[in-house]
C-alpha positions as CSV (number, residue, x, y, z in Angstrom):
1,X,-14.7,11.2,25.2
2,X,-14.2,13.0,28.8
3,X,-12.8,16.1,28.5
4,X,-11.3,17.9,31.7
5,X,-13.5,20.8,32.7
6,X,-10.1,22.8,33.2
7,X,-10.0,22.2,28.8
8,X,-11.3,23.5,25.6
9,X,-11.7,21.0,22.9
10,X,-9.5,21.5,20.3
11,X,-9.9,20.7,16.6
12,X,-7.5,19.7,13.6
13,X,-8.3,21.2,10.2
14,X,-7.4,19.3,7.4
15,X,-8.0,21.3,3.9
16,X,-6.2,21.4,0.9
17,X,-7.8,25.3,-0.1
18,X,-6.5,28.6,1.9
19,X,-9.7,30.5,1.4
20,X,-11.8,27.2,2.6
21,X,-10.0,26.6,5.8
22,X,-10.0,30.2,6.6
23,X,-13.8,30.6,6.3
24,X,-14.2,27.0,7.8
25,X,-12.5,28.3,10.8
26,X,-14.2,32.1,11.0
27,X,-17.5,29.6,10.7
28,X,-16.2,27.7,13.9
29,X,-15.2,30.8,15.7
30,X,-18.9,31.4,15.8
31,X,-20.9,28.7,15.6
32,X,-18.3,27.3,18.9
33,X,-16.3,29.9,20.6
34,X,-14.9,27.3,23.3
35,X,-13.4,25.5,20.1
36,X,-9.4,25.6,19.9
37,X,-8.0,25.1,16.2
38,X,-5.2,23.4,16.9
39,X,-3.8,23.1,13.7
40,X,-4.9,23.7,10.3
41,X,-3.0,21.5,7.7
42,X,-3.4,21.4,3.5
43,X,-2.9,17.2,2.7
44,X,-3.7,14.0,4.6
45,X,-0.1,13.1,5.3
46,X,0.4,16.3,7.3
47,X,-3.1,15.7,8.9
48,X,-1.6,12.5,10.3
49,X,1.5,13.4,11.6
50,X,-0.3,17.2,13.1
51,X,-3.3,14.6,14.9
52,X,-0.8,12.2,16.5
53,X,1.9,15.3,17.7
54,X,-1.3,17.2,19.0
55,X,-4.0,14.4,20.0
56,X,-7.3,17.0,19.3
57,X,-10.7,15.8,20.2
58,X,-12.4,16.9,17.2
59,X,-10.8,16.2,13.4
60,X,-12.5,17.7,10.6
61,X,-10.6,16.0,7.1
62,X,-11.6,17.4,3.3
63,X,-12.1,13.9,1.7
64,X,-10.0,15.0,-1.2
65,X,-6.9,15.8,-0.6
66,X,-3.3,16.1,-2.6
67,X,-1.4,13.0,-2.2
68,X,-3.4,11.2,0.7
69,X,-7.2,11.4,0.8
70,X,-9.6,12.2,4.2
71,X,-10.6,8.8,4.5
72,X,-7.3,7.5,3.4
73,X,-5.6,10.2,6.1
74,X,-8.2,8.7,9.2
75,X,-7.8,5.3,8.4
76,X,-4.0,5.6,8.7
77,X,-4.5,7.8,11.8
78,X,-7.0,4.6,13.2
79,X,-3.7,2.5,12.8
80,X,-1.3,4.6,14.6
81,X,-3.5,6.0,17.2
82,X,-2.4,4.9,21.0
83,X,-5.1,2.6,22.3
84,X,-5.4,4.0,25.5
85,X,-6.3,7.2,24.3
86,X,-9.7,8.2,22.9
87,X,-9.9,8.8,19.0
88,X,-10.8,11.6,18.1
89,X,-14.5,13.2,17.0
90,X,-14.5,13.1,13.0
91,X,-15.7,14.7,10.3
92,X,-15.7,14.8,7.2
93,X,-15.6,17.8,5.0
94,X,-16.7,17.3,0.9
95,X,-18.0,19.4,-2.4
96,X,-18.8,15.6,-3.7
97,X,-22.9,14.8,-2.3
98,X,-22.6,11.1,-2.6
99,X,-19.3,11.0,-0.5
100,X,-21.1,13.0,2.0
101,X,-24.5,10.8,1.8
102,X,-21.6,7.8,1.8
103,X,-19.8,9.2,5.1
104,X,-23.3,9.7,6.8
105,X,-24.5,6.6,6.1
106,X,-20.9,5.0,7.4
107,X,-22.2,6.5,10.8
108,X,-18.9,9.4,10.8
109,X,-20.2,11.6,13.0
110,X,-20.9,13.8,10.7
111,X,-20.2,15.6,7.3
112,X,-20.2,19.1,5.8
113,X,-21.0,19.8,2.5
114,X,-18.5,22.6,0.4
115,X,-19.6,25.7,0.5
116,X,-20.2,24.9,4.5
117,X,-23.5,27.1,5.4
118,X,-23.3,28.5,9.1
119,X,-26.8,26.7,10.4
120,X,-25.2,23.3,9.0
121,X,-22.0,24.0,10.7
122,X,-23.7,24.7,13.9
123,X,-25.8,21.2,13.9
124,X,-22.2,19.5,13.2
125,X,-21.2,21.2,16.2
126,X,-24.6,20.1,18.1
127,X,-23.4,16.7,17.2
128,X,-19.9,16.6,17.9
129,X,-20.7,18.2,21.5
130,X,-23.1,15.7,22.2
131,X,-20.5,12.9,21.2
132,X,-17.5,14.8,23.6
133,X,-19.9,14.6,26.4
134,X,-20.9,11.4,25.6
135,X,-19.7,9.0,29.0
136,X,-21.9,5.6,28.3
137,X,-19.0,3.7,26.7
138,X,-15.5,2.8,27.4
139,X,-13.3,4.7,24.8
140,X,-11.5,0.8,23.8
141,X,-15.6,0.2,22.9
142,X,-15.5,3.5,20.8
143,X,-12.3,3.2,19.1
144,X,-13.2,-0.4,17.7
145,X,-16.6,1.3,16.3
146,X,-14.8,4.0,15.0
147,X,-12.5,1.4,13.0
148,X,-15.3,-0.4,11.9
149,X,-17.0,2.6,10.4
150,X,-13.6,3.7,8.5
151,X,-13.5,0.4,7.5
152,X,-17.2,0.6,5.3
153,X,-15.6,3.9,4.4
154,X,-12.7,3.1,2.5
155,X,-14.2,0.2,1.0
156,X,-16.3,2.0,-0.9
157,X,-15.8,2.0,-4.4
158,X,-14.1,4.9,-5.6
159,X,-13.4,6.3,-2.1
160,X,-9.6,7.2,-2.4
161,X,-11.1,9.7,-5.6
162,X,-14.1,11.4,-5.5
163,X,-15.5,12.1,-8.4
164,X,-13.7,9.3,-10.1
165,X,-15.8,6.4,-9.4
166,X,-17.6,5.5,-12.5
167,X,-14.1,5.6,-14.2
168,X,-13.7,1.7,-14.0
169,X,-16.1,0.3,-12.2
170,X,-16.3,-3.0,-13.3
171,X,-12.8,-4.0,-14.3
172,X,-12.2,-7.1,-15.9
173,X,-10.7,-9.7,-13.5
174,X,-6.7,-9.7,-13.7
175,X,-5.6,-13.0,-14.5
176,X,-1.6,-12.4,-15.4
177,X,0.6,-9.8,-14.3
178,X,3.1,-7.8,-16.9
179,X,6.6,-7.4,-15.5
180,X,9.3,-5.7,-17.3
181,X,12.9,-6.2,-16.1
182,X,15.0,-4.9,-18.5
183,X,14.3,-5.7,-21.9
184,X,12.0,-8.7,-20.9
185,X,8.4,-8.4,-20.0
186,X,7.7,-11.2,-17.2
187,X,3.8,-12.6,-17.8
188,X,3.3,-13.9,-14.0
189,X,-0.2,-15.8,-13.2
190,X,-2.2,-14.1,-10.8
191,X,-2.6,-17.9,-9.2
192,X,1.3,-17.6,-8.9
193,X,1.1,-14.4,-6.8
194,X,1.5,-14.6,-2.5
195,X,1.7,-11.1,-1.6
196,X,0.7,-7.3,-3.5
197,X,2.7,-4.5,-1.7
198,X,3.0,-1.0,-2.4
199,X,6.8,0.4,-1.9
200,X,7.4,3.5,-3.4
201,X,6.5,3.8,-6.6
202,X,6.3,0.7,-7.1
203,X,4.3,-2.4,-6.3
204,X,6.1,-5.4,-5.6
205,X,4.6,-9.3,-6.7
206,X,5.5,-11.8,-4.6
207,X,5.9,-15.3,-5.9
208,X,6.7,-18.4,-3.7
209,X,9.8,-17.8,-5.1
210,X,10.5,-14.8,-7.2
211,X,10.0,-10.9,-6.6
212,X,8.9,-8.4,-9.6
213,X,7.7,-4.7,-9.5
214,X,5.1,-2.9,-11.7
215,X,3.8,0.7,-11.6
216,X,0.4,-0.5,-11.5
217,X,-1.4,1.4,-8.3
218,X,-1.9,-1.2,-5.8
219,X,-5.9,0.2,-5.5
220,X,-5.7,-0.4,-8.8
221,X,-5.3,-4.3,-8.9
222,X,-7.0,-4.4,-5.9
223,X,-9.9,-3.5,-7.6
224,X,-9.5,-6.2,-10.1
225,X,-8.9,-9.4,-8.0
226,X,-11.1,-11.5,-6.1
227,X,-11.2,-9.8,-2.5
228,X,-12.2,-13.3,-1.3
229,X,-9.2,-14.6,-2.6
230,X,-6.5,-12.0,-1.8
231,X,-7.4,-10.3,1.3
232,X,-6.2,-6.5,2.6
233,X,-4.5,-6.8,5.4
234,X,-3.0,-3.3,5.7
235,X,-2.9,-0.1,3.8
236,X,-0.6,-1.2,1.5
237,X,-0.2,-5.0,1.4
238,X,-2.8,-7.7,-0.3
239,X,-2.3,-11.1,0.4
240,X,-3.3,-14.4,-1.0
241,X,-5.1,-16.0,2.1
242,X,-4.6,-19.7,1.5
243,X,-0.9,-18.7,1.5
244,X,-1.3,-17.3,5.5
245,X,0.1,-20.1,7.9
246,X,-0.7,-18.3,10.8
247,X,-1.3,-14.7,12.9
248,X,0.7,-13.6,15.8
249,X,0.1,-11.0,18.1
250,X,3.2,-9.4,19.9
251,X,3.6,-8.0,22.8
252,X,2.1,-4.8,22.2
253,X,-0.8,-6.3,20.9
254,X,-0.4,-5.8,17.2
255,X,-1.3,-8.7,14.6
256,X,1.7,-10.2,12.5
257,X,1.2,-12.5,9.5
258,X,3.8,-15.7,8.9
259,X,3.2,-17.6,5.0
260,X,2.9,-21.0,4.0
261,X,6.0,-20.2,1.4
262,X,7.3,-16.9,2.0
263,X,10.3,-15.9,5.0
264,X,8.7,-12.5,5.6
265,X,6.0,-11.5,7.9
266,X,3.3,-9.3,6.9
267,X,2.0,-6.3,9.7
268,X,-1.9,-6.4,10.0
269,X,-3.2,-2.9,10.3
270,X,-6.0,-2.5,12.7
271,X,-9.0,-1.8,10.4
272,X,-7.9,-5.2,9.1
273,X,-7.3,-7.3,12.0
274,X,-11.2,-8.4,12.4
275,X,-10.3,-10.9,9.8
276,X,-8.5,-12.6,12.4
277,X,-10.4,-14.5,14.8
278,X,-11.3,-17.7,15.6
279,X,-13.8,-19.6,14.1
């Protein structure tokens, strides 16, 4: 990312706790005096909308978040994010060490562990510097590694909750899905289902030929299908693969889904759209 020599940098905060962010960016103040704080926002969906109004270079997102996680937040950021513009430097900010050693290990650029000690900070900053300088690769070449490191991110198990994890994490595998309309309860086979997709509250099940919604958090029955089977092709949408007829890319490059048995077409979000190539 080649920044004009006329600019700063400028950074997007994204934490949920006043005191935290406030002594985050005191911490920056010193450990980078050249650094701009943009913005300084308190959930992910703010952090989303604040990054693609301000473009910063550098992002540093608490992982957990009200509402929308940090790794939630960037991979909807990825999605949105103009192509022909660099994405930004990120970080990741967490009280939760095996997110962090997760994050690392995911090739972020870096993490900070809560409470964030100032030599720490200043090696984050080392690193990020380094990577703002950095010239070798085209920022198209950048951007797709920076999807597919958000992509090992949010698959993680447990990654939309730290500290939740070990809560379920072998469910059994969902074979029928409970409906209630009225005063029936619908028992629909998951072999019956085309399309999972969040709306709402809800999540809507998509038959060849019927429509049902259940409160049941779409992560939720994700984590207890067959990812083989039903594959993720955006944020909020799991489809049954054998049931995709084809992909289509429009004009602006973006990847649309048509079924075998079903009129609508599905949007392919970019951390997803490796699925589709050519064999």
């Amino acid at each position: 990312m080649n920044l004009p020599p006329s600019r700063a940098p400028r950074a997007l905060i994204a934490e949920d706790e006043p005191l935290l962010a406030a002594a985050l960016r005191q911490e920056l103040a010193r450990a980078w005096p050249d650094l701009q704080i943009a913005a300084t926002v308190g959930d992910g969906l703010a952090a989303v909308q604040q990054a693609l109004d301000l473009r910063p270079d550098v992002l540093l997102f608490d992982i957990r978040m009200p509402g929308q996680s940090g790794l939630e937040a960037a991979a909807e950021l990825a999605d949105a994010w103009p192509a022909d513009t660099p994405f930004p430097a990120l970080v990741f900010v967490t009280a939760y060490d095996q997110y962090a050693v997760q994050a690392f290990e995911a090739q972020a650029v870096d993490y900070l562990l809560k409470p964030v000690q100032p030599e720490r900070l200043r090696k984050a900053v080392q690193k990020l510097q380094a990577t703002l300088a950095r010239q070798a690769a085209p920022a198209a070449l950048d951007f797709e590694a920076t999807l597919a490191r958000l992509r090992a991110l949010v698959a993680l198990p447990g990654a939309a909750a730290p500290g939740m994890a070990g809560a379920a994490a072998h469910p059994a595998p969902l074979t029928v899905i409970q409906a209630s309309s009225g005063a029936q309860i619908h028992l629909v086979p998951v072999a019956d289902v085309v399309v999972f997709e969040a709306a709402d509250k809800y999540v809507r099940v998509l038959t060849a030929t019927q429509e049902y919604l259940i409160r049941t958090p779409l992560k939720e029955l994700a984590a207890q299908l067959d990812a083989n089977t039903f594959w993720q092709v955006h944020r909020g949408t799991l489809v049954r693969a054998s049931a995709i007829a084809s992909a289509v890319r429009d004009e602006s490059g973006r990847l649309h889904l048509r079924l075998r048995e079903r009129p609508e077409t599905l949007a392919v979000s970019r951390l997803y759209a490796h699925r589709f190539k050519a064999m």
